[in-house]
RODO-2510 file (C-alpha; in nm, 4 decimals, decimal comma):
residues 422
     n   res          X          Y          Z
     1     x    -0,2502    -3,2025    -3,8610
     2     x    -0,3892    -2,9099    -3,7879
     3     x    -0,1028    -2,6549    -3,5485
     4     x    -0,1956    -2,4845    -3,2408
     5     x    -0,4376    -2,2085    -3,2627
     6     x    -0,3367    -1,8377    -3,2355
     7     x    -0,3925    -1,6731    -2,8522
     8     x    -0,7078    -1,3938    -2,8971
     9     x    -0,6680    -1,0858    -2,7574
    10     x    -0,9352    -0,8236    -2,6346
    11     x    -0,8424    -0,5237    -2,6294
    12     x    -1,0597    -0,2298    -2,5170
    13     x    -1,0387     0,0621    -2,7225
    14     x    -1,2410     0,3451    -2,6620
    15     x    -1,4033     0,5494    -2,9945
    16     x    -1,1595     0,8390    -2,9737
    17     x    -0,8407     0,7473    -2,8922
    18     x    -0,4658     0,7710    -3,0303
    19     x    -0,4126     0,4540    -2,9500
    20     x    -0,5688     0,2362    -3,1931
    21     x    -0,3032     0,1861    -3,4866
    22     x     0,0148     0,0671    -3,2189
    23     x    -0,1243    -0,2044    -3,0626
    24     x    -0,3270    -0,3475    -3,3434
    25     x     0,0134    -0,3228    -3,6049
    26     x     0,1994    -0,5103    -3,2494
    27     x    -0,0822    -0,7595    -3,2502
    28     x    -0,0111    -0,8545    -3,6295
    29     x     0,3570    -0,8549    -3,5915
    30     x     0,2785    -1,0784    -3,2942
    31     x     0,0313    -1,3263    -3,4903
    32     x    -0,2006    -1,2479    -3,2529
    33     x    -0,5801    -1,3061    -3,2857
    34     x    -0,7316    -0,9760    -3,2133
    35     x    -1,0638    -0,8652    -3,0963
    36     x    -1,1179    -0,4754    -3,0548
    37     x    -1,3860    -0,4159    -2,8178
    38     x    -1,5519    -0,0504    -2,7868
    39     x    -1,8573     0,1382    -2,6144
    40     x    -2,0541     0,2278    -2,9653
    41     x    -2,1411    -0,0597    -3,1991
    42     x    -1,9643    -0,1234    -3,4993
    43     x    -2,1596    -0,1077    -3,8172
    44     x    -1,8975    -0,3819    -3,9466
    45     x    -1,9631    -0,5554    -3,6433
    46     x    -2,1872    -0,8003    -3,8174
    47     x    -1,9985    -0,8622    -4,1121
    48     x    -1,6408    -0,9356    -3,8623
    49     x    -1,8473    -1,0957    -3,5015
    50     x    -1,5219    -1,2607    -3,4092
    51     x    -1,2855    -0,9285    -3,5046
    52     x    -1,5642    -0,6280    -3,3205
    53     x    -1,7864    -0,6469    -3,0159
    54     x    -1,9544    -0,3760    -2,8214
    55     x    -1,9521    -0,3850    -2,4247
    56     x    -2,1189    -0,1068    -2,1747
    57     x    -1,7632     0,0185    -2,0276
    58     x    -1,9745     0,2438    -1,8022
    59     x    -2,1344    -0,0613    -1,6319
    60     x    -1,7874    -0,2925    -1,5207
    61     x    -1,9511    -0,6121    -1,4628
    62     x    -2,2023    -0,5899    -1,7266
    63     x    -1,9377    -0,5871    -1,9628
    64     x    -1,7648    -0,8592    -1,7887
    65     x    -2,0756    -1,0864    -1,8546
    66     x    -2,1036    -0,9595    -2,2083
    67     x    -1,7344    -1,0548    -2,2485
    68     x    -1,7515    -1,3454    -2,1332
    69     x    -2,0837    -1,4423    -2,3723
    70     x    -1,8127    -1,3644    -2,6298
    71     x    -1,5917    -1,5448    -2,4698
    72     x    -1,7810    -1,8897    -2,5169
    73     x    -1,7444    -1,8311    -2,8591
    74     x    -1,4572    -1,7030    -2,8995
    75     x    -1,2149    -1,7781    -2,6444
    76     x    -0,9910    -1,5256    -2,4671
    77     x    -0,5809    -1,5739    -2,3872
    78     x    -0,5951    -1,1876    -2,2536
    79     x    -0,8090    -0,8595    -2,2136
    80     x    -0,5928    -0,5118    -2,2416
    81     x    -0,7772    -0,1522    -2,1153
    82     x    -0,6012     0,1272    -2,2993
    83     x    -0,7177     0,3968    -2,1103
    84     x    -0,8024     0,4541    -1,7288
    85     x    -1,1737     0,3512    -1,7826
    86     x    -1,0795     0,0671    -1,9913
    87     x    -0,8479    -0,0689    -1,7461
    88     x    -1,1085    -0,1120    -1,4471
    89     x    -1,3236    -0,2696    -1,7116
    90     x    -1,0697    -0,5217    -1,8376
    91     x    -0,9827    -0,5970    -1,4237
    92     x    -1,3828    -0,7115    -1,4247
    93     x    -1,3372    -0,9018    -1,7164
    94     x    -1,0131    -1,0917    -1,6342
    95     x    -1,1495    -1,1522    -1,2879
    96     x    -1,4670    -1,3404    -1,4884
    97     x    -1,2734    -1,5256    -1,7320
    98     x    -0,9871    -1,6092    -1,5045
    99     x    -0,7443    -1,4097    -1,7033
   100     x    -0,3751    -1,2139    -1,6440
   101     x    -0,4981    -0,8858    -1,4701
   102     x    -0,5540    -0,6694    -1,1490
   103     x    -0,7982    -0,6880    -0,8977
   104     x    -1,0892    -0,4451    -0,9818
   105     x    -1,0168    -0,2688    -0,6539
   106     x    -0,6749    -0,2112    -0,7698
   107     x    -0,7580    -0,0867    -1,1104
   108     x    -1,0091     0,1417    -0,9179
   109     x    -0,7952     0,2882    -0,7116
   110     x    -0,5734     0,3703    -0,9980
   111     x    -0,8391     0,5158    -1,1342
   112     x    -0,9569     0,7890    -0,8790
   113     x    -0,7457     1,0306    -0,7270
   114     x    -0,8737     1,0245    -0,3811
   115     x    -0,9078     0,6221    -0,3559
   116     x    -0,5450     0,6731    -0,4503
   117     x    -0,4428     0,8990    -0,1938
   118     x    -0,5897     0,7267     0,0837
   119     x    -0,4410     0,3902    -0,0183
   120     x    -0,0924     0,5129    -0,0560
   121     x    -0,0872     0,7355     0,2135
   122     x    -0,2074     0,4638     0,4544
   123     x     0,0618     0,2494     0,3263
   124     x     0,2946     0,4917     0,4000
   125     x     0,4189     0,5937     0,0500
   126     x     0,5206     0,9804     0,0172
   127     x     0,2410     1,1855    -0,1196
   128     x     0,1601     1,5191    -0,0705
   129     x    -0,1075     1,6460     0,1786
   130     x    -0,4484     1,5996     0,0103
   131     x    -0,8226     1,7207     0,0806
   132     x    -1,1309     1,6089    -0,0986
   133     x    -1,4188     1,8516    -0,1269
   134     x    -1,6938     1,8716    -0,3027
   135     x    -1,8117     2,2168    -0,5634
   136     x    -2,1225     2,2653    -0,3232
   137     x    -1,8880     2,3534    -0,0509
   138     x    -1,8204     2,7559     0,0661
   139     x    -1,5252     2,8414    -0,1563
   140     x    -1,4068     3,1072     0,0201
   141     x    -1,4062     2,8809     0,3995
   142     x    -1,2209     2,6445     0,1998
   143     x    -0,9798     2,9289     0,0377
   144     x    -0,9021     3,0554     0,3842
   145     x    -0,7992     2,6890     0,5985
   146     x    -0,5834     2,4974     0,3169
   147     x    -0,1889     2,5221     0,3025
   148     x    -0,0478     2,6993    -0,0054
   149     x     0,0903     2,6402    -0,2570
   150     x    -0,1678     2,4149    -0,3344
   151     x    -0,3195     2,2047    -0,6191
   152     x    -0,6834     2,1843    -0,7691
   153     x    -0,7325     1,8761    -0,9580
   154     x    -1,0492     1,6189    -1,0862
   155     x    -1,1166     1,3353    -0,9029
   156     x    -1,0487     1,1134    -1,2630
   157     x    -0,9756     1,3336    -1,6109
   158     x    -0,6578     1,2646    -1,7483
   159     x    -0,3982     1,4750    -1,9453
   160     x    -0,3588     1,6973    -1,6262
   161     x    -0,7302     1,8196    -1,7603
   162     x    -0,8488     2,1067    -1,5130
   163     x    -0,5748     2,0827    -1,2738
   164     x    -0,4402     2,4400    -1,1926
   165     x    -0,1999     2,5461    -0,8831
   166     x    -0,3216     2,8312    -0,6135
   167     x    -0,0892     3,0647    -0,4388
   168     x    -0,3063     3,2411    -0,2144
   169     x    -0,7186     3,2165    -0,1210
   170     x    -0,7977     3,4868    -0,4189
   171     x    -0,6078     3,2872    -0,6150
   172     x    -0,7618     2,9671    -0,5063
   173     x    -1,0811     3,1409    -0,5761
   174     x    -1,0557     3,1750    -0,8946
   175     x    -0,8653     2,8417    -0,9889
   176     x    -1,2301     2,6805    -0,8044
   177     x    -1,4455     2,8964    -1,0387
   178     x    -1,2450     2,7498    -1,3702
   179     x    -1,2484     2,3757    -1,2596
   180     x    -1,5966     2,3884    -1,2238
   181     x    -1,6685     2,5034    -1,5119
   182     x    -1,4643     2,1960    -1,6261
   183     x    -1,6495     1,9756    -1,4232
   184     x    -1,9884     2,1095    -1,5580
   185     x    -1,8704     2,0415    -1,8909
   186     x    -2,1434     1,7838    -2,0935
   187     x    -1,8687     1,4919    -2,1369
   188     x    -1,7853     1,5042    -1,7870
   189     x    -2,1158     1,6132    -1,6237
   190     x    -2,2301     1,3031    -1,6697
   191     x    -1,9744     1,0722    -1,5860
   192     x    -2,1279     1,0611    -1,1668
   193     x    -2,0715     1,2103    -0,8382
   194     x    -1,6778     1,2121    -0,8643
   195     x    -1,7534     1,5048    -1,1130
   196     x    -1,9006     1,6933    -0,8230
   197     x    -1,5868     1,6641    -0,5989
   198     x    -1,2135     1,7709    -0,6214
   199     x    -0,8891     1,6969    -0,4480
   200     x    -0,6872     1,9808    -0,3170
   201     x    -0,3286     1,8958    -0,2462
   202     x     0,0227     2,0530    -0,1399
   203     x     0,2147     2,1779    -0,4360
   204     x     0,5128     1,9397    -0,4663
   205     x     0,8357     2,1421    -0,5889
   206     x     1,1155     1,9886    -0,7658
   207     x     1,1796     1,8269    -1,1100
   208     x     0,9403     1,5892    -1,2358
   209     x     0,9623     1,2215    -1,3978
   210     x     0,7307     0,9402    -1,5530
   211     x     0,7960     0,5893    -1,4884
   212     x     0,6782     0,3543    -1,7416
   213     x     0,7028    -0,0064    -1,5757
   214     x     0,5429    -0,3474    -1,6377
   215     x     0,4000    -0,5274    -1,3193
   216     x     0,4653    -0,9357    -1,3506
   217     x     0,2979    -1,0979    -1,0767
   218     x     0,3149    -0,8408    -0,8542
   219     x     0,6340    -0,7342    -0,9133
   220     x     0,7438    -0,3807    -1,1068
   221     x     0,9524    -0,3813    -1,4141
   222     x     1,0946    -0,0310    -1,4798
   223     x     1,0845    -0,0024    -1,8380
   224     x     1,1844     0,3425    -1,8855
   225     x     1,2838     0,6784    -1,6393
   226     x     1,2043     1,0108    -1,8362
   227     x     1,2422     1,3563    -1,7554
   228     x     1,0427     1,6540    -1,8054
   229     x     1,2832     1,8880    -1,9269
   230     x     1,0468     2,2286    -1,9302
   231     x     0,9317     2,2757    -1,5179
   232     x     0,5779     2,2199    -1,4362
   233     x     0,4994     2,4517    -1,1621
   234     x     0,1748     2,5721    -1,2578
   235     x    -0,0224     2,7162    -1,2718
   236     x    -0,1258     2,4804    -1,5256
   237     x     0,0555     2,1477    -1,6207
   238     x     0,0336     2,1318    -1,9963
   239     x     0,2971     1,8282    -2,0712
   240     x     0,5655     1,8763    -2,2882
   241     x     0,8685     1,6687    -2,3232
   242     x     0,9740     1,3544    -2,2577
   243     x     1,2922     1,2227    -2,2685
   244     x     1,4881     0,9091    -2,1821
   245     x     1,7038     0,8179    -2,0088
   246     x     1,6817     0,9987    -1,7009
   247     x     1,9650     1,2772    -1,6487
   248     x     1,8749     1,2438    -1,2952
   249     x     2,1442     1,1192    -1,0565
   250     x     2,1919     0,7524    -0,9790
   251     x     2,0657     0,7485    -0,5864
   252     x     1,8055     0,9514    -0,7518
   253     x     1,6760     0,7721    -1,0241
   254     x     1,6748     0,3872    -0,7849
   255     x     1,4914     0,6444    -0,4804
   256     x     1,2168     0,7060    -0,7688
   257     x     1,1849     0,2804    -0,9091
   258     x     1,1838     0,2127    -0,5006
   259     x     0,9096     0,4580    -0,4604
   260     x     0,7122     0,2830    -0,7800
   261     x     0,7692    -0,0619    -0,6448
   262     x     0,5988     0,0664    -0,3114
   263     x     0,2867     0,2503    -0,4887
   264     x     0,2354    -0,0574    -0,6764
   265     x     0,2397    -0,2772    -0,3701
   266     x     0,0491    -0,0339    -0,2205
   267     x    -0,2557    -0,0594    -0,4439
   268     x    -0,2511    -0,4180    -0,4983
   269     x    -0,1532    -0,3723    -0,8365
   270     x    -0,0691    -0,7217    -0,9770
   271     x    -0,0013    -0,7576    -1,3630
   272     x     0,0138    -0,4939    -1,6551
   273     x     0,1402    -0,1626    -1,7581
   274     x     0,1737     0,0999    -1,5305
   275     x     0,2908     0,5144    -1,5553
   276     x     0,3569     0,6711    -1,2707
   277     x     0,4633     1,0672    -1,2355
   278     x     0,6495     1,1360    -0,9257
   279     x     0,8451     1,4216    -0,8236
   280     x     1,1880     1,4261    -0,6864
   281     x     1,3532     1,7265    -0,4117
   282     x     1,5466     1,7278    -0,1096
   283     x     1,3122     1,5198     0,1096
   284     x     1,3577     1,2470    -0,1310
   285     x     1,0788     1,0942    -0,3943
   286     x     0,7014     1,2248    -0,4116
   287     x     0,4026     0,9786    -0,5871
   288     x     0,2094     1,2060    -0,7553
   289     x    -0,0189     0,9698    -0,9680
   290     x    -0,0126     0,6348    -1,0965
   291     x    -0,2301     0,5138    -1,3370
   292     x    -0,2794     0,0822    -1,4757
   293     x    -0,1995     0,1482    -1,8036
   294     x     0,0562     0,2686    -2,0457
   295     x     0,1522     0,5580    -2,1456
   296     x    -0,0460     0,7720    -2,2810
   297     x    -0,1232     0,9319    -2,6642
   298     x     0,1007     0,7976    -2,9082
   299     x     0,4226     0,8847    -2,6693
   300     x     0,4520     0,5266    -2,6970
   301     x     0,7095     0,5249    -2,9918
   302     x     0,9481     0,6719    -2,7812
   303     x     1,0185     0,3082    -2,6372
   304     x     1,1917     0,0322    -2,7910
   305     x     1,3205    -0,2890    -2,6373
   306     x     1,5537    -0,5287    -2,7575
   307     x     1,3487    -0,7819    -2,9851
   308     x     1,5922    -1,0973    -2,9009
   309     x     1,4602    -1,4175    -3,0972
   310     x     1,1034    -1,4200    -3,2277
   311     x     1,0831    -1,0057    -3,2391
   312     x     0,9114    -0,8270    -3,4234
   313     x     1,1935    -0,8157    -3,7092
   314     x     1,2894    -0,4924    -3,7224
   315     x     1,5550    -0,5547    -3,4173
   316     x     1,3460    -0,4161    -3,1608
   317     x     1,0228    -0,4728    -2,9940
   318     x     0,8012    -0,1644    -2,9171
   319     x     0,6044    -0,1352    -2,6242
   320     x     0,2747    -0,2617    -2,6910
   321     x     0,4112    -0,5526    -2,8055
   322     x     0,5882    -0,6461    -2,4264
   323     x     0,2368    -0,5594    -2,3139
   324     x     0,0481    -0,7964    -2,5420
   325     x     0,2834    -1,0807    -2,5003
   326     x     0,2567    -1,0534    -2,0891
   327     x    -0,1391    -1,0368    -2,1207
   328     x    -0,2073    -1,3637    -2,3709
   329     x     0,0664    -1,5736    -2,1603
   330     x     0,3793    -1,5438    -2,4378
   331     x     0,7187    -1,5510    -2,3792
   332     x     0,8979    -1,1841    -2,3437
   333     x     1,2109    -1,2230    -2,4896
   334     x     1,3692    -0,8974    -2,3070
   335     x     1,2861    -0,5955    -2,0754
   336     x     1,5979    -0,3966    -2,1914
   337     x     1,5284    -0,0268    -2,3332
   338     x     1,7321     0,0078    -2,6725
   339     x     2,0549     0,2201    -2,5923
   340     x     1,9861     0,5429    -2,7711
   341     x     1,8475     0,8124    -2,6056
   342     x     1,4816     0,9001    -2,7153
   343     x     1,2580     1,1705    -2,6243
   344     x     0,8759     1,3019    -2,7839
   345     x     0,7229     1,6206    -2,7493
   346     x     0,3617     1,6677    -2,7106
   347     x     0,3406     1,9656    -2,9177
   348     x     0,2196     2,2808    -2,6747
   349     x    -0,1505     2,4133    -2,7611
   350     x    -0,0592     2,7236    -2,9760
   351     x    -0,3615     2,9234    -2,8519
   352     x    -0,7498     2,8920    -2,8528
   353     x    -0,8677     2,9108    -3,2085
   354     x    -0,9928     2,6460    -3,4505
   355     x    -0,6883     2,5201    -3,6658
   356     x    -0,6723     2,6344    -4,0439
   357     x    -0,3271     2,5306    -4,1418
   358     x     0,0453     2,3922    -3,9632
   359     x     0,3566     2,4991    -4,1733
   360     x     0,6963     2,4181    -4,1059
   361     x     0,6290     1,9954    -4,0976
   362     x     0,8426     1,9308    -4,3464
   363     x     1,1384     2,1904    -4,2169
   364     x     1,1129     1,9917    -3,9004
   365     x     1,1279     1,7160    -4,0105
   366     x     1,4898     1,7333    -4,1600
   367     x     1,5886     1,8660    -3,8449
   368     x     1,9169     1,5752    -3,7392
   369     x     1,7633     1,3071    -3,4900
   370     x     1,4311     1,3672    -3,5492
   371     x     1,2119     1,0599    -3,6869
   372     x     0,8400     1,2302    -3,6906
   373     x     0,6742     1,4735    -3,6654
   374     x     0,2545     1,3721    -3,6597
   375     x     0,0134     1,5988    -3,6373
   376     x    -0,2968     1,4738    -3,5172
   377     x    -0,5273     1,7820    -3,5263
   378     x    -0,6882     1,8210    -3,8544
   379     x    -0,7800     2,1484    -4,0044
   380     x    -1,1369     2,3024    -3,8710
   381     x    -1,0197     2,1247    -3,5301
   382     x    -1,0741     2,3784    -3,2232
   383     x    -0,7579     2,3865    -3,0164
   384     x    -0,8533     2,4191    -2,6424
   385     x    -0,5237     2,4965    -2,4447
   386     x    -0,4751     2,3768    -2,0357
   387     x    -0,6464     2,3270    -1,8401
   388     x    -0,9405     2,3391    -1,9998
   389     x    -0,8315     2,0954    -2,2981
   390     x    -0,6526     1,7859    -2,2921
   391     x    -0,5853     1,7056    -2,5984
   392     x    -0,2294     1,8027    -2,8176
   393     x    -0,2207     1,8943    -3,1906
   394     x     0,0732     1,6676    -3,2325
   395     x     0,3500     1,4882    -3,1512
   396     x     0,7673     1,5316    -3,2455
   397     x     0,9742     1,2012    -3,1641
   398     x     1,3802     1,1789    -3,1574
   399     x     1,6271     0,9604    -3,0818
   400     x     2,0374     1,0203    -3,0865
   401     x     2,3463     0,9815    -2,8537
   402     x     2,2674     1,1578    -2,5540
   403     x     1,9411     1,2861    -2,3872
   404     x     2,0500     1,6549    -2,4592
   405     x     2,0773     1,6065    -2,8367
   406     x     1,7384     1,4597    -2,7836
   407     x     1,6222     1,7200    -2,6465
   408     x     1,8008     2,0103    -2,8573
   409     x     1,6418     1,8478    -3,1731
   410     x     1,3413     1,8281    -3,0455
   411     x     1,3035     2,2300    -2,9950
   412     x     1,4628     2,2902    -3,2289
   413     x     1,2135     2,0715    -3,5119
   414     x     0,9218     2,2628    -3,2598
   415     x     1,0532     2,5739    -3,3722
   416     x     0,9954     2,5795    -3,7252
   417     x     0,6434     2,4701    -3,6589
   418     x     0,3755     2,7526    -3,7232
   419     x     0,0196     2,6901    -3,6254
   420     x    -0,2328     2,9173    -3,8283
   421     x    -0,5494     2,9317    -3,6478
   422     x    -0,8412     3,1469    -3,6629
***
């Protein structure tokens, strides 16, 4: 007799992304049945019709119908988004095939900036002072009425793409002048009208965390407090480290999971990943953004959770795996982080120049505590720096006793690292 088929998952994976390889290799440890769904046909989408399908991810609902069309052939236990786009597509389709996921008003107010704002701030969650205007607007009236220090920032790029702090109207000036050119860009020209508006917002000071957290029916699972060891006070906010767990104190660290809960209850977010950045100072926890999906890149590895029974047989469970098993319906065995400290720089953009050679991989490798060091850009590769570019050459991970070693190693492997470009 014949034993109970595996669940199918779809997950949407957009053509250029990092995060193709950890969810699929999670899938198989899983047994899951997995269908990768992206925005450009497959030319082995013939040959594999139950393994590849195309869907319009600029058109929400017309992807939900195509999905479910698959669907009828192929049935669906769960839909994933791996990027902000992706997530207000798979809220569509789990809303047509009756799936685990977030209303599409929640995944679109993740998505934008301003939708955001006006959601948390009318729920009463602490976020700074905001303004939405558009690039047709008088620069310099707008220069000379906002508060400084303030923020520029896209209504929706990610990777803190073309967000740059002003001090002062000239400066203001000139930070409106280089987002613009950012939003006239081709690939984000055409995305629609948020790409002719901006948010300007107060400058939050103090250190700055991510929250990684899984949402179960409604309710927020804190999977993981980093910090951001290296300041990010402009006037560009190039990401660097991450590292686990927080250093923060105590009252601190539960203020900042409080503050989470509240954002998520605040934009009706109901089941899935979620990272969150929020600042911390003196008047207590800031929400700076929160986005319906996972962390971003391949920072991913940083997290491991105790596997319990049926893990993934290594002794821990990584992320994407908790995130599968909570979208097809499967059991999740535990929440708990691993206890060792763990931390991943995204390595810095070494300057504007298309790549020819990085040395030093090997050298920093050996370095005690660190387990990898990837690098993703490939030679002939043009390296954009912040804010302009959003994307990092590579990544360093570590793991060891204490959050400082963490972080120590990590410099210290970043160090012998020397990016030849031309």
């Amino acid at each position: 007799m014949p034993g109970p088929s595996k669940p199918r998952l779809l997950l949407l994976l957009p053509t250029a992304t990092y995060r193709a390889t950890a969810f699929v290799e999670a899938a198989r440890r899983l047994g899951v049945e997995l269908t990768v769904a992206s925005e450009l046909p497959s030319t082995f989408e013939q040959a594999q019709p139950d393994r590849l399908v195309t869907l319009d991810f600029s058109d929400p609902e017309r992807a939900a119908q195509q999905a479910a069309e698959f669907a009828r052939r192929h049935p669906v236990a769960g839909v994933i988004g791996v990027d902000d786009d992706g997530a207000v597509v798979a809220a569509a389709i789990a809303g047509r095939l009756g799936l685990r996921g977030n209303p599409p008003a929640a995944a679109l107010a993740a998505r934008d900036k301003h939708v955001q704002r006006r959601e948390l701030a009318g729920h009463g969650v602490p976020v700074p002072r905001f303004e939405l205007h558009g690039l047709d607007e008088d620069v310099r009236a707008v220069a000379a009425r906002v508060h400084y220090p303030c923020v520029l920032k896209p209504l929706r790029l990610a990777a803190s793409r073309g967000v740059i702090r002003a001090d002062d109207p000239a400066g203001f000036v000139a930070a409106f002048d280089r987002l613009r050119r950012v939003l006239e860009q081709p690939d984000v020209a055409a995305c629609g009208d948020w790409a002719r508006r901006f948010l300007v917002e107060d400058f939050v000071p103090g250190p700055e965390v991510a929250l990684e957290g899984l949402v179960i029916d409604g309710r927020l699972e804190v999977l993981g407090l980093f910090d951001k060891p290296d300041p990010l006070d402009g006037p560009f906010f190039e990401e660097t480290m991450y590292v686990t767990p927080s250093r923060l104190p105590d009252p601190a660290q539960r203020a900042l999971a409080r503050c989470g809960e509240t954002a998520v209850a605040a934009l009706g977010v109901r089941e899935g990943p979620i990272h969150a950045e929020l600042r911390y100072n003196a008047r207590g926890p800031w929400l700076i953004e929160l986005a319906a999906r996972s962390i971003g890149g391949r920072c991913s590895a940083v997290l491991r959770f105790t596997a319990g029974e049926g893990g993934s047989g290594k002794g821990w469970a990584s992320l994407e795996e908790l995130i599968i098993r909570h979208a097809v319906g499967l059991p999740i065995p535990s929440l708990e982080r691993e206890q060792y400290a763990a931390g991943v720089m995204m390595i810095p953009v070494p300057g504007e120049g298309v790549l020819r050679e990085v040395r030093g991989i090997v050298e920093a490798r050996a370095v005690p505590l660190v387990e990898d060091v990837s690098i993703t850009a490939h030679p002939g590769e043009a390296l954009v720096p912040w804010p302009e570019g959003s994307r990092y050459p590579g990544f360093i991970f570590a793991r060891g006793e204490t959050p400082e070693a963490v972080e120590e190693a990590l410099r210290a492997a970043h160090g012998r690292l020397t990016f030849v470009l031309q």
